[in-house]
KEKE-3310 file (N, C-alpha, C; in steps of 0.2 Angstrom, whole numbers, plus 5000, padded with zeros to 4 digits):
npx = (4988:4997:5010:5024:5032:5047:5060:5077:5081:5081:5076:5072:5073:5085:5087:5076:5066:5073:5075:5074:5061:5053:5066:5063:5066:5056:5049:5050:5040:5031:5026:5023:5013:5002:5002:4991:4982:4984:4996:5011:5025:5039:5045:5059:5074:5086:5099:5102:5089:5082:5091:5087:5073:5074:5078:5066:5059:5051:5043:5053:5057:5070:5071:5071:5081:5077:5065:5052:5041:5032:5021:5025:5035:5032:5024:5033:5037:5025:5026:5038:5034:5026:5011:4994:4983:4970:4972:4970:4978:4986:4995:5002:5013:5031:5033:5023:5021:5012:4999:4983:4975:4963:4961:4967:4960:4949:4952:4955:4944:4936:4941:4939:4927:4926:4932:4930:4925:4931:4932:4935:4950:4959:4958:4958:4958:4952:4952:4943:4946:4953:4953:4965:4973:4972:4980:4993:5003:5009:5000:4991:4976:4958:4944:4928:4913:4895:4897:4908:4917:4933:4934:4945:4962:4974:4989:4986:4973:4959:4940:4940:4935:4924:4915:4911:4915:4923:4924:4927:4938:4945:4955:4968:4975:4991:4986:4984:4973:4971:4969:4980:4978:4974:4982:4993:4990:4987:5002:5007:5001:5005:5014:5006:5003:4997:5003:5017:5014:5009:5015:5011:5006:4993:4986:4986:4980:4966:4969:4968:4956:4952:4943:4945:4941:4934:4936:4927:4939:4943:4957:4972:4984:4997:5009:5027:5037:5048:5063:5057:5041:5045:5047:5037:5026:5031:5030:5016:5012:5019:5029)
npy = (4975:4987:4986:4993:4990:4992:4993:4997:4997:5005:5009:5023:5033:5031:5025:5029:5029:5035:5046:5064:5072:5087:5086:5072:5057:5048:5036:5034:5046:5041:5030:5038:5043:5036:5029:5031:5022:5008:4996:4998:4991:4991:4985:4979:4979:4982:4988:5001:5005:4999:5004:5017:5015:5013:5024:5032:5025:5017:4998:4988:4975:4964:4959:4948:4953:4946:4948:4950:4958:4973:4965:4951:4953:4959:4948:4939:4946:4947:4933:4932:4941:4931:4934:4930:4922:4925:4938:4958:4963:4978:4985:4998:5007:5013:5025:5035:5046:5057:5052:5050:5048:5044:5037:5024:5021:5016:5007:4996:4996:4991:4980:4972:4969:4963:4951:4937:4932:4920:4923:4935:4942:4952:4970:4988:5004:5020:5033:5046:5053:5064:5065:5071:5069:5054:5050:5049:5036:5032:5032:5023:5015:5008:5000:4993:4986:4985:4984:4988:4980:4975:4976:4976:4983:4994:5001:5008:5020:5018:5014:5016:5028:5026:5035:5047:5061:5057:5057:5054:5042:5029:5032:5023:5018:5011:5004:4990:4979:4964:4948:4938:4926:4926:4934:4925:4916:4924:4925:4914:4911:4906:4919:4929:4930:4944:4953:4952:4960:4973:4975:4975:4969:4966:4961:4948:4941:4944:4935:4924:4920:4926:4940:4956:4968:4987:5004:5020:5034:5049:5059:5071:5063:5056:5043:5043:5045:5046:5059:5072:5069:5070:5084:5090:5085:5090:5106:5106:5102:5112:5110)
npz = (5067:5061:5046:5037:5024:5021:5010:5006:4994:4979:4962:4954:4966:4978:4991:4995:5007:5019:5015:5022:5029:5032:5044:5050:5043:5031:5032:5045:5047:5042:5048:5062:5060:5058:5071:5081:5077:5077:5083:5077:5064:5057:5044:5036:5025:5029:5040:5044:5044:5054:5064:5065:5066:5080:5085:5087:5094:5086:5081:5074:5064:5054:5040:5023:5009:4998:4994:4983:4983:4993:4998:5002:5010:5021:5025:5032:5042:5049:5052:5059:5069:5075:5073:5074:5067:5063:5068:5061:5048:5041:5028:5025:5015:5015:5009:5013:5020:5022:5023:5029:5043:5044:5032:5032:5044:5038:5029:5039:5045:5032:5031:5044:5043:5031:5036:5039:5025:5015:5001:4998:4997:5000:5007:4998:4995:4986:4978:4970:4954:4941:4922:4915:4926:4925:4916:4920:4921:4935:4943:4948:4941:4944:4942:4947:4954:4956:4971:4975:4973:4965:4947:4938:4938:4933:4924:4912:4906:4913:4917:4898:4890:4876:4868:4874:4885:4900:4918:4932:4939:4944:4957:4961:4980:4987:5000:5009:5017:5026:5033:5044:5040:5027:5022:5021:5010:5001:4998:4996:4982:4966:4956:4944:4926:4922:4933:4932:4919:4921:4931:4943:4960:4968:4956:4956:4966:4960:4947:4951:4955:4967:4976:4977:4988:4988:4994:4995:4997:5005:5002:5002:5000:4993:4986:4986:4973:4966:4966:4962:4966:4981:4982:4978:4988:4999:4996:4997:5008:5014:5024)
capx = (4994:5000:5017:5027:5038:5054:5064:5082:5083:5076:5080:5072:5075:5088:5086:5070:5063:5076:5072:5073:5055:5054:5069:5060:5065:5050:5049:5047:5035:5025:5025:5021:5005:4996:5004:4988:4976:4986:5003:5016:5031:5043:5047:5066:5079:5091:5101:5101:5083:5081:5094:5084:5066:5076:5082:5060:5054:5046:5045:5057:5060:5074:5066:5075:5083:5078:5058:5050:5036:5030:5017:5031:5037:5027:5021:5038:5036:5021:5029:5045:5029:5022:5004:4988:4982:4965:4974:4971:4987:4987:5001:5005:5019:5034:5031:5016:5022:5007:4994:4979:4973:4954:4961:4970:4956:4943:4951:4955:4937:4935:4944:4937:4920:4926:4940:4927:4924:4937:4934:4941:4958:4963:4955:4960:4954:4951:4950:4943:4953:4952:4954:4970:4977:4969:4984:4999:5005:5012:4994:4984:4967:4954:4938:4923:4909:4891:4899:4916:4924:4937:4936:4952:4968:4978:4991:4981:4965:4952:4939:4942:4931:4925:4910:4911:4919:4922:4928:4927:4943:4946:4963:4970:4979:4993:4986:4980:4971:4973:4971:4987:4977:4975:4991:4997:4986:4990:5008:5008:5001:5010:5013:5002:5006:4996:5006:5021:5017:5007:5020:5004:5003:4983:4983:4990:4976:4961:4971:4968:4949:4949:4943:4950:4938:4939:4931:4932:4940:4946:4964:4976:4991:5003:5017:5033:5043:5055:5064:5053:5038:5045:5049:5029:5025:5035:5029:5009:5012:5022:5037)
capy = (4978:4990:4984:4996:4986:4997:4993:5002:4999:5010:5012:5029:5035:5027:5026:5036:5028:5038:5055:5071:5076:5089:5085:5066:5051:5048:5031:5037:5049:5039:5027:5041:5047:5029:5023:5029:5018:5001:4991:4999:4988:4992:4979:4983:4973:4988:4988:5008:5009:4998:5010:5024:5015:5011:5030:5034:5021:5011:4993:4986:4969:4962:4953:4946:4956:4945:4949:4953:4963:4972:4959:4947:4956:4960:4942:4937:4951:4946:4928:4935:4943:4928:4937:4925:4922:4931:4946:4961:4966:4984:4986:5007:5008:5017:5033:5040:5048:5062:5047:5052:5040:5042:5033:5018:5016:5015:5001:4991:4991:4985:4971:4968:4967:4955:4946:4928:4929:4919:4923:4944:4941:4960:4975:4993:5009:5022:5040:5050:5057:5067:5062:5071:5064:5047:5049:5045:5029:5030:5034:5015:5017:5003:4998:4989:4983:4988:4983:4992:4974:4975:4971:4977:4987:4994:5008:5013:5024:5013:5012:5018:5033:5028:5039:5053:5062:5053:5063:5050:5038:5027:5033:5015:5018:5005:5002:4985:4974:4957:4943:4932:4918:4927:4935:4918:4913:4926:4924:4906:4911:4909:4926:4928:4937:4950:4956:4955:4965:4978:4977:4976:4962:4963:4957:4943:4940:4942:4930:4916:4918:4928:4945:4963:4974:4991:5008:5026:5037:5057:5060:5074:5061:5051:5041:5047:5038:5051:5065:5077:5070:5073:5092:5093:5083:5096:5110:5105:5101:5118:5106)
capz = (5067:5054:5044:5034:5020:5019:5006:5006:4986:4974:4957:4954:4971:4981:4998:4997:5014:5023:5013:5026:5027:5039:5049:5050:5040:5027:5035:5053:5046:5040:5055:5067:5055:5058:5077:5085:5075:5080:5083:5071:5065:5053:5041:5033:5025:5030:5048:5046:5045:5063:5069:5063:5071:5089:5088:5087:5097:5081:5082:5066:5061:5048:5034:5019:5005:4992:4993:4977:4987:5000:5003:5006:5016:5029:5029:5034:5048:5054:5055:5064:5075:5078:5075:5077:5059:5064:5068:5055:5046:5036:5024:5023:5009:5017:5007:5011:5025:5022:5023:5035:5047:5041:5026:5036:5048:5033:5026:5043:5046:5030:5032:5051:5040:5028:5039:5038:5018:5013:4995:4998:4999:5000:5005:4999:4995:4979:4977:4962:4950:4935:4917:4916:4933:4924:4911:4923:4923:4943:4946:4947:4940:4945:4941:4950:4951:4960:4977:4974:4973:4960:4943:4937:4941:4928:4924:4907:4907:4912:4908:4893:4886:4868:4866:4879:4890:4905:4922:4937:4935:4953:4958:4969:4984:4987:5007:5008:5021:5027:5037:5043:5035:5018:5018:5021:5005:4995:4996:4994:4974:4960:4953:4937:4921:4922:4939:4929:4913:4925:4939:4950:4963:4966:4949:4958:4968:4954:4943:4954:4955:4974:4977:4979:4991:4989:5000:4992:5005:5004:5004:4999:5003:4988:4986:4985:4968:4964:4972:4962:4970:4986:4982:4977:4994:5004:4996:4996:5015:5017:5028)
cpx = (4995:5008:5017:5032:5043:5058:5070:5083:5079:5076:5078:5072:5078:5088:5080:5066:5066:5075:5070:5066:5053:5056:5067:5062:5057:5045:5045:5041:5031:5022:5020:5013:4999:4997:4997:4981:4979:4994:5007:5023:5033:5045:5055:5072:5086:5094:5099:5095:5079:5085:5088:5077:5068:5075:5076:5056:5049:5048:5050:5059:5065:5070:5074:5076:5078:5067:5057:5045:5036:5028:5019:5032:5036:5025:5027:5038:5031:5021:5034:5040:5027:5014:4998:4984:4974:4966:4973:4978:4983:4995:5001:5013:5024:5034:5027:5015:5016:4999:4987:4975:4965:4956:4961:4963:4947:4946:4954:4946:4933:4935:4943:4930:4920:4930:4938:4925:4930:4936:4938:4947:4963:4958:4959:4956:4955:4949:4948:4947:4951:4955:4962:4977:4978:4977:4990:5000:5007:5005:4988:4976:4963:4946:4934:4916:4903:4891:4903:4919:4928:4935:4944:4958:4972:4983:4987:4975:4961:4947:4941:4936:4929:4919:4908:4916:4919:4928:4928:4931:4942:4953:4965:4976:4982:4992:4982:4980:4971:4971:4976:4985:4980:4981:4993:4997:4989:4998:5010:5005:5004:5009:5011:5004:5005:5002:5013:5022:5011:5010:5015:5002:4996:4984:4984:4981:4969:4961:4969:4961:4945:4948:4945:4943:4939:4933:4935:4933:4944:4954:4969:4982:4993:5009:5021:5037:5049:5056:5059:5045:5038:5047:5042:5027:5026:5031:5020:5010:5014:5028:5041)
cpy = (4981:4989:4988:4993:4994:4996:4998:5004:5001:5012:5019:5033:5031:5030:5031:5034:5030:5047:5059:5074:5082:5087:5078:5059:5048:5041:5030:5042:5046:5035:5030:5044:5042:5026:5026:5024:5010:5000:4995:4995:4991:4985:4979:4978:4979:4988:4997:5009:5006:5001:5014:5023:5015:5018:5034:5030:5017:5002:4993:4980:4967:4958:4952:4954:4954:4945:4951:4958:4965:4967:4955:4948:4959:4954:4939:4941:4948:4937:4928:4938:4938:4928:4929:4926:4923:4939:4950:4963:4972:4983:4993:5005:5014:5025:5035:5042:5055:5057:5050:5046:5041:5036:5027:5016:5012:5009:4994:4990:4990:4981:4968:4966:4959:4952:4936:4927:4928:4918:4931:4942:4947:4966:4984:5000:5015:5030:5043:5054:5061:5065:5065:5069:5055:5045:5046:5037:5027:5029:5025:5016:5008:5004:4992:4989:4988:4988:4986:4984:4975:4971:4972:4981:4986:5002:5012:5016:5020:5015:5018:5023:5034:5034:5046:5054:5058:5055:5060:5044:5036:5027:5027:5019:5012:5003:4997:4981:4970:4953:4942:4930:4921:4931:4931:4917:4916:4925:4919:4905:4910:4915:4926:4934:4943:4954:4957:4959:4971:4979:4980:4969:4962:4960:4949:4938:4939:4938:4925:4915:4922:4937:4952:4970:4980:4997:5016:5030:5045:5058:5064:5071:5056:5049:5043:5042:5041:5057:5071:5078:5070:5082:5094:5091:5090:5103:5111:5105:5106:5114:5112)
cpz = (5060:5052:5037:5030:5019:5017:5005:4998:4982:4968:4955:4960:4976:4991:4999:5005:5019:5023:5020:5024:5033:5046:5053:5044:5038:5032:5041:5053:5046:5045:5060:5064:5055:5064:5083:5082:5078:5081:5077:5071:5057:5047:5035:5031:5025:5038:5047:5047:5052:5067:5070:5068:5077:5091:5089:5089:5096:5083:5074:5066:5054:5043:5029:5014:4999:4990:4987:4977:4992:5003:5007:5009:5023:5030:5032:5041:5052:5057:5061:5070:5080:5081:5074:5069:5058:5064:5062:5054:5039:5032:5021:5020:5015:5012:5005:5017:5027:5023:5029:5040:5044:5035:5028:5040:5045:5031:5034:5046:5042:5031:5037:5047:5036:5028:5039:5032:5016:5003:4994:5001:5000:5002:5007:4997:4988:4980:4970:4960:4944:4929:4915:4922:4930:4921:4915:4924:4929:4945:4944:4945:4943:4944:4945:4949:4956:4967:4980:4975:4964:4955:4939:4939:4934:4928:4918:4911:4908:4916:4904:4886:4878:4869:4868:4883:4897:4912:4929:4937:4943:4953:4964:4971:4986:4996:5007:5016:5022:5033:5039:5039:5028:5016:5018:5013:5000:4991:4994:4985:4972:4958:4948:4930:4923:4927:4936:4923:4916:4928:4946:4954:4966:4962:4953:4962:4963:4949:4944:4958:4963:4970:4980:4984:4991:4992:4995:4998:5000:5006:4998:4997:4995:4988:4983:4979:4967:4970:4971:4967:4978:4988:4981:4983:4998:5006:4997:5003:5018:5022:5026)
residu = (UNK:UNK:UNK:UNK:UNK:UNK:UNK:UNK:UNK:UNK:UNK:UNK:UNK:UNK:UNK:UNK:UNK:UNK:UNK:UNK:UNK:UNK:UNK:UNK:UNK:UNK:UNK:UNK:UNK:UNK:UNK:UNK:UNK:UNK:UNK:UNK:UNK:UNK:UNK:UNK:UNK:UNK:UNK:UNK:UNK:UNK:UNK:UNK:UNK:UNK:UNK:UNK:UNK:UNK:UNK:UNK:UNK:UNK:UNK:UNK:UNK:UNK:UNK:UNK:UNK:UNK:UNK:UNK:UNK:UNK:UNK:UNK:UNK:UNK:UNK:UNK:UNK:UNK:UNK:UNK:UNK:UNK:UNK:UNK:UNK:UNK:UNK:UNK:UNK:UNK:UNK:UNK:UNK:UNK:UNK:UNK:UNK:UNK:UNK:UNK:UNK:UNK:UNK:UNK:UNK:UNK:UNK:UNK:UNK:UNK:UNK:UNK:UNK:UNK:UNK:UNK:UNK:UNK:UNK:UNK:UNK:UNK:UNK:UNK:UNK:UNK:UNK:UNK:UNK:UNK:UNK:UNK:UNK:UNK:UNK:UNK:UNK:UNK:UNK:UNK:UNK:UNK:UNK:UNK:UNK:UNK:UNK:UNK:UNK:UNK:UNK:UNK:UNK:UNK:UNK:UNK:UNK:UNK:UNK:UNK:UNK:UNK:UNK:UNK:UNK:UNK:UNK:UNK:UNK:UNK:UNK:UNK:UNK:UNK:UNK:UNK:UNK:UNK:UNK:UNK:UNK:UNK:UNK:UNK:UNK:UNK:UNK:UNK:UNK:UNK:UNK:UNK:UNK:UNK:UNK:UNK:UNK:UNK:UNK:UNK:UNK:UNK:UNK:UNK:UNK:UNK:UNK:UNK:UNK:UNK:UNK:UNK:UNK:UNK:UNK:UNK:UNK:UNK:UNK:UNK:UNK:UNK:UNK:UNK:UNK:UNK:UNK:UNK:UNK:UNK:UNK:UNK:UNK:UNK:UNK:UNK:UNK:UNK:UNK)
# end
């Protein structure tokens, strides 16, 4: 099943998961861009945005306000589902309502790959970036290894080009894979520094000794954090 965390608050964009994107809620957008690859649910601590799924024919579950993450948050969903804790679970970010499903179904058949090693506790995916793309801070960089298993995740430039130029950076996408089981697992962590002075929960999972799978994939699509990034969305899509 794919589970959308839809958070109503936003400090630099409020209410963005409602955002008019071509006459669609970013939300519903994005929903509709991934409902033939599996099961779509909503996961929303918002009554209007279950209005808004009924009024498009999405599933949508209430979840709590007081979530610190998506993750959370969908594990809460997939509980309120009552999914089968073999089941795969996708987590697509409400604002990546440009998302292409080749990307989405690259990383469910990861995770259908590596759904019985219970040391990958996450799998996501990476696209190449450029060394001035590298320099944004919203833009996650990541590093691996000879397998593509994660060794880190960070907002700086990593690695870090002493001696040359260096023009192949792993731009991470926030779509991640799961188990029930290991989304069970994960959540059940304690959160680790790193995740709070990165404000990246993977870290969360590498901190505590488990592994981050990741798959490069081709995609023009990114998350939406501001209103500006949705006026560059709009106009790169022609909407």
């Amino acid at each position: 099943m794919i589970i959308i965390p839809a958070r109503i608050g936003s400090s630099r964009f409020p209410n963005k998961v409602l955002a008019d994107i071509g006459g669609i809620p970013m939300v519903i957008r994005t929903a509709k861009a991934v409902e033939d690859i599996d099961d779509v649910a909503i996961a929303t601590d918002s009554q209007e945005v279950i209005t808004m799924a009924k009024r498009y024919n999405i599933k949508a579950v209430m979840t709590k306000e007081v979530h610190q993450s998506g993750t959370d948050r969908i594990y809460e969903a997939a509980q309120i589902l009552q999914l089968d804790e073999n089941e795969i679970i996708i987590n697509v970010q409400g604002d990546e309502p440009f998302i292409e499903t080749e990307v989405v179904k690259a990383i469910y058949d990861l995770t259908e790959k590596n759904k019985n090693n219970e040391q990958i506790m996450m799998n996501s995916c990476y696209k190449l970036i450029t060394n001035p793309e590298a320099d944004d801070p919203n833009i996650v960089k990541v590093v691996t290894d000879e397998n593509d298993i994660a060794l880190y995740f960070s907002r700086a430039k990593i690695p870090y080009p002493r001696d040359h130029h260096f023009d192949s950076y792993k731009g991470h996408l926030g779509i991640y894979g799961f188990t029930v089981k290991s989304l069970r697992h994960f959540c059940i962590l304690e959160s680790s520094p790193l995740e709070h002075i990165e404000k990246l929960e993977q870290l969360r999972a590498l901190y505590h000794g488990y592994e981050v799978a990741m798959t490069e994939v081709n995609t023009e699509s990114f998350g939406i954090d501001t209103p500006e990034d949705l006026e560059k969305a709009m106009r790169h899509h022609r909407l």
